[in-house]
MISELUM-427144 format. One record per residue (C-alpha): y negated, x, z; residue number from 1; residue in three letters. Coordinates in steps of 0.25 Angstrom, whole numbers. Layout:
NODE     Y     X     Z seq type
NODE     Y     X     Z NUM  Ala
...
END
This chain:
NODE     Y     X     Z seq type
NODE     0     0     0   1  Unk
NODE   -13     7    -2   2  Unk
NODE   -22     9     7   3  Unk
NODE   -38     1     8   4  Unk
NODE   -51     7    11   5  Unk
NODE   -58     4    24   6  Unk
NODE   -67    -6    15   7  Unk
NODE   -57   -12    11   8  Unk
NODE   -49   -15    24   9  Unk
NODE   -62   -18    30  10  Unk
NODE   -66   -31    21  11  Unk
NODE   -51   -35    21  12  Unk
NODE   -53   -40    33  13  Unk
NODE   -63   -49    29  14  Unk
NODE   -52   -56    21  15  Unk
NODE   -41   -62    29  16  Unk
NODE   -29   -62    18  17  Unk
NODE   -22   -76    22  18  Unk
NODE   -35   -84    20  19  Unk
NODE   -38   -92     9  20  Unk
NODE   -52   -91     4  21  Unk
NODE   -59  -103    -4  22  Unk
NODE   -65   -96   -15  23  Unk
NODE   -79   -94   -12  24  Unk
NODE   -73   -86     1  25  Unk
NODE   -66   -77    -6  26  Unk
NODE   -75   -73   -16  27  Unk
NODE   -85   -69    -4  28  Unk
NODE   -77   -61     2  29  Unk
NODE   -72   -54    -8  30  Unk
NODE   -87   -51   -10  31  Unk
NODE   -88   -47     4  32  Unk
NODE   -75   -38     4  33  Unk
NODE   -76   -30    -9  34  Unk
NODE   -76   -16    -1  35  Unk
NODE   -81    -6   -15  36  Unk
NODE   -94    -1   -19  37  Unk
NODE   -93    -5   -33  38  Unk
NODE   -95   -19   -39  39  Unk
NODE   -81   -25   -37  40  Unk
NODE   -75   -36   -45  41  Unk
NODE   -70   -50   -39  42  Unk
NODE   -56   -51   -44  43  Unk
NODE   -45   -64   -43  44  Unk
NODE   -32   -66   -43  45  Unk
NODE   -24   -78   -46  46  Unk
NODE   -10   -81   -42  47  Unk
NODE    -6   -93   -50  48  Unk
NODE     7  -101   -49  49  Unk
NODE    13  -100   -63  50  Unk
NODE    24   -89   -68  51  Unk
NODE    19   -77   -77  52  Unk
NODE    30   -77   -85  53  Unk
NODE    29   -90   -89  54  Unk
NODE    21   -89  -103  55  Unk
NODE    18  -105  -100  56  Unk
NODE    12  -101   -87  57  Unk
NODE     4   -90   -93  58  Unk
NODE   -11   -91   -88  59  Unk
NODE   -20   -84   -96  60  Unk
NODE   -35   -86  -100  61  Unk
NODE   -50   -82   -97  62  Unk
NODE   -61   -88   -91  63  Unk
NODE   -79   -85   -92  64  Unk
NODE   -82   -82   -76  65  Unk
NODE   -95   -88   -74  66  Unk
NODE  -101   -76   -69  67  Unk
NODE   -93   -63   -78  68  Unk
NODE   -85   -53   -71  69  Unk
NODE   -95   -44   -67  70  Unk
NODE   -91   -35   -77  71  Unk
NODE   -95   -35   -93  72  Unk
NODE   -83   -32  -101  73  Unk
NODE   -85   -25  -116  74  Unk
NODE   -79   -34  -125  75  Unk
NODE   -72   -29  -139  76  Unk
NODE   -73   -37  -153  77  Unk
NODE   -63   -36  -163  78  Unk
NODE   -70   -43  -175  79  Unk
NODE   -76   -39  -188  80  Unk
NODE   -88   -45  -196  81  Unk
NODE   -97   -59  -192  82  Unk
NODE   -88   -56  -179  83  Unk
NODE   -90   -43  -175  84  Unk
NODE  -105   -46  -176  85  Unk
NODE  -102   -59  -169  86  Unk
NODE   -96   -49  -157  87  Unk
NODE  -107   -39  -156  88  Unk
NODE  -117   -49  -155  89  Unk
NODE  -110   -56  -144  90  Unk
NODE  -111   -44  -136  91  Unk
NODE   -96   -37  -139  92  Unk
NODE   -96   -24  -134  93  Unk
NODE   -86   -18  -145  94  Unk
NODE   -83   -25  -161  95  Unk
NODE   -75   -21  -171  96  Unk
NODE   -62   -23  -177  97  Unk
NODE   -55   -10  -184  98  Unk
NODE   -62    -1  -178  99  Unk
NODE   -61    -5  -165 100  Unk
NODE   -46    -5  -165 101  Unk
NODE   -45     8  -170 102  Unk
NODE   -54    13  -157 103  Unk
NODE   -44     5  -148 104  Unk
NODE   -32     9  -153 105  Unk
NODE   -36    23  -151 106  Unk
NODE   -40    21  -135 107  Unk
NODE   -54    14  -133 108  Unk
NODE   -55     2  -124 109  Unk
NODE   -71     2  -120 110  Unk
NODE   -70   -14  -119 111  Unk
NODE   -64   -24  -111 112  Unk
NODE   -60   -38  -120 113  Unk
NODE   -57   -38  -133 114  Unk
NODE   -59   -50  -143 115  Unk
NODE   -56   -52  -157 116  Unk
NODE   -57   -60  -168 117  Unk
NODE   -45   -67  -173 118  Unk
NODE   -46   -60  -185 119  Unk
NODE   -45   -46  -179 120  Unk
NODE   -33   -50  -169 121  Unk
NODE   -22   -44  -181 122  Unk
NODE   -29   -31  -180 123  Unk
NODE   -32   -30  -165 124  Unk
NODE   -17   -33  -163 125  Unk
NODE   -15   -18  -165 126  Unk
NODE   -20   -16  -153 127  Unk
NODE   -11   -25  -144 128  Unk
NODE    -5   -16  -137 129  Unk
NODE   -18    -9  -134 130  Unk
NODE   -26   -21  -130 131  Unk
NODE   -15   -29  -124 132  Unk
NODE   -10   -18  -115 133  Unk
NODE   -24   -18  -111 134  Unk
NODE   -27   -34  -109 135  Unk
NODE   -36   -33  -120 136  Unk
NODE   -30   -37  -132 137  Unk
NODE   -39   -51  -137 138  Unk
NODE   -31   -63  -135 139  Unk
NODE   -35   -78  -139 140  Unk
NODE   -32   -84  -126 141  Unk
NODE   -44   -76  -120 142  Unk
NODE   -53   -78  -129 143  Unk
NODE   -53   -65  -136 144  Unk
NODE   -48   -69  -151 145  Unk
NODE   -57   -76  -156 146  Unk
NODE   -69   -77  -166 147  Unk
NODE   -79   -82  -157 148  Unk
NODE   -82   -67  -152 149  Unk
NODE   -94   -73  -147 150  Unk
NODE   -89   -80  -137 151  Unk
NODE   -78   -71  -133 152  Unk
NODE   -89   -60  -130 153  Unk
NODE   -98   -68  -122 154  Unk
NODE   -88   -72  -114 155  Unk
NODE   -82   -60  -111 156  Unk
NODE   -96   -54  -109 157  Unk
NODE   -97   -66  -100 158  Unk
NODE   -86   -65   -91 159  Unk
NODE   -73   -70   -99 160  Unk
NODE   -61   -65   -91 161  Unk
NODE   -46   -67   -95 162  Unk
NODE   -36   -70   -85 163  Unk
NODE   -20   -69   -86 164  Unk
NODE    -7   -71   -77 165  Unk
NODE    -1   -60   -73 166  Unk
NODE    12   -57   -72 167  Unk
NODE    11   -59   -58 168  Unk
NODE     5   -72   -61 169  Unk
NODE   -11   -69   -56 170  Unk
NODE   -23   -70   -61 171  Unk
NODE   -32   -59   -58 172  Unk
NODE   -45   -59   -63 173  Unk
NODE   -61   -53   -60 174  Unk
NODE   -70   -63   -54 175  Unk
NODE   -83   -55   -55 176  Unk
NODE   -89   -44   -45 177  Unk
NODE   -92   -44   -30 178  Unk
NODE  -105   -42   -34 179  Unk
NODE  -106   -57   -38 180  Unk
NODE  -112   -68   -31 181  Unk
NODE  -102   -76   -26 182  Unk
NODE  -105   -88   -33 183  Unk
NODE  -100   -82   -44 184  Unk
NODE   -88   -75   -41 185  Unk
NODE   -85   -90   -35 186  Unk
NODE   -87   -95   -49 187  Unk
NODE   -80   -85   -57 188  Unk
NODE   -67   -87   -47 189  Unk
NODE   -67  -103   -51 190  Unk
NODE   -69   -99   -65 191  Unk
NODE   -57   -93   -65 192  Unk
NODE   -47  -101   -56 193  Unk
NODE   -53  -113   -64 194  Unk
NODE   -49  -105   -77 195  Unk
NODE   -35  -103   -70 196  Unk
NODE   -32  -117   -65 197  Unk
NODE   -37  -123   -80 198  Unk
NODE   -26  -112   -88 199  Unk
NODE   -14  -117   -78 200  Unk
NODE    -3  -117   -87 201  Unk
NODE     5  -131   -88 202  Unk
NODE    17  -125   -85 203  Unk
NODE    12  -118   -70 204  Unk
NODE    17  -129   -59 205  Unk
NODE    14  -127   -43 206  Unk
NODE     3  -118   -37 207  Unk
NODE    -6  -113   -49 208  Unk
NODE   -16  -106   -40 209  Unk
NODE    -8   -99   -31 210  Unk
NODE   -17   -88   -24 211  Unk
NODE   -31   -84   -27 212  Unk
NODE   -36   -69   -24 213  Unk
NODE   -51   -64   -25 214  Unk
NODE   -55   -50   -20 215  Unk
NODE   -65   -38   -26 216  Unk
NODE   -58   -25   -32 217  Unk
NODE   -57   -17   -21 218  Unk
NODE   -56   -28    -9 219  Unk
NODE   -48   -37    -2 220  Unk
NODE   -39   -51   -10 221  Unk
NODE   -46   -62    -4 222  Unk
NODE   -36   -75    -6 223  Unk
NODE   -43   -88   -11 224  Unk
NODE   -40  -102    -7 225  Unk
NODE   -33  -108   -20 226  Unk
NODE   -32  -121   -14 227  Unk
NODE   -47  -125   -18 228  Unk
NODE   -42  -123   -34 229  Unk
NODE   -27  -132   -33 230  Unk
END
């Protein structure tokens, strides 16, 4: 087991570990016991009651957090022509189609999503093994093949997320940074367990939202009364 700091140990005890914390509570103290000197993020992670290896109990998708991640990802446009214009005028950080390949496939990875336009997805999937290794590969179900690239940008730029089941059947995603007011971090939480509860999957039966976990990077799990979402 490793070890924790003196910081650390010291805010856990803020937190007892057999409460359950309405929502609000939790995000506060998380707040309160993120121990670093840096801008930490606010994660989740979602216990739901369906069986990963079930492709009909598969959850996957990706919600717009009201108030962004905290952090601004560098979005990469496959596309040519009208559409590649289209792209850098929505504010994507890299276009290209041929070209861009090439740089991949020899080792570059300066961005953080990767869309395309359906037209480009037969030459882009010479690099499934790269990108999908990687979690980067574009995919319809996230919104990242597509011809509207206009859209795609801003909402990334926005604060678009994708969340998938694990194989341990979690959820875990960034809710923002503690440096948020609280209100918002509130809101991007319900933003996304309202996004989880909407992509239930038919064939999921008992407890969907089994357990509900919110802490910073470097703190203590605070545990989050699911009852208020059932």
């Amino acid at each position: 087991m490793p070890k924790h700091g003196k910081k650390y140990r010291e805010v856990s005890q803020l937190v007892n570990a057999e409460t359950l914390y309405d929502p609000s509570e939790a995000i506060e103290l998380v707040k309160k016991t993120a121990p670093a000197k840096f801008d930490e993020t606010v994660d989740i992670a979602v216990r739901l009651g369906v069986d990963p290896r079930k492709q009909d109990q598969a959850v996957r998708g990706v919600v717009v957090l009201p108030h962004g991640t905290g952090k601004t990802k560098r979005v990469l446009v496959f596309a040519k022509g009208e559409k590649a214009k289209e792209a850098e005028a929505a504010g994507a950080d890299f276009v290209g189609d041929a070209d861009m390949i090439n740089k991949i496939q020899q080792g570059w990875f300066d961005f953080d999503v990767c869309v395309a336009t359906p037209d480009m997805m037969s030459e882009v999937g010479k690099l499934g093994r790269i990108l999908g290794g990687k979690g980067l590969m574009p995919n319809p179900k996230a919104g990242t093949v597509t011809f509207d690239v206009t859209k795609a940008v801003q909402e990334i730029k926005a604060g678009k997320i994708e969340y998938r089941l694990d194989k341990a059947g979690q959820i875990h995603a960034p809710l923002g940074k503690v440096s948020f007011d609280a209100d918002k971090l509130n809101e991007n939480f319900k933003a996304l367990v309202d996004a989880l509860v909407r992509a239930k999957p038919a064939a999921a039966k008992g407890v969907y939202l089994k357990n509900i976990a919110v802490s910073s990077t470097m703190g203590p799990s605070v545990r989050v009364n699911v009852q208020s979402f059932r």
